[in-house]
C-alpha positions, 0 to 999 in steps of 0.5 A: 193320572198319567204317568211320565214319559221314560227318557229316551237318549241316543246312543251308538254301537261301536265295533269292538274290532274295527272301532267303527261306529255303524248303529244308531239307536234310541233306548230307554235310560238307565240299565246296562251297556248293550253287547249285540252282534250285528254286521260290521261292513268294513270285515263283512262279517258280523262282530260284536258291537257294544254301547257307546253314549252319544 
């Protein structure tokens, strides 16, 4: 038997200092909210960005 897919959503990574929303990813549901660092363009350096759900 074939399994169900998993559901994917969409959801956006918002800058903790600028409160910019520069990523858009797909990620399976469920689980914990994402903390990456990644490059914010606006203070050219890299910050934490966390999840936001669309």
């Amino acid at each position: 038997m074939a399994k169900g897919k998993k559901k994917l959503e969409v959801v956006q990574l918002v800058c903790q200092e600028t409160g910019d929303q520069n990523y858009t990813l797909r990620r399976k549901t469920g689980g914990e909210k994402l903390k990456v660092k990644k490059y914010s363009p606006r203070l050219r350096k890299h910050t934490v960005h966390v999840e936001k759900r669309k």
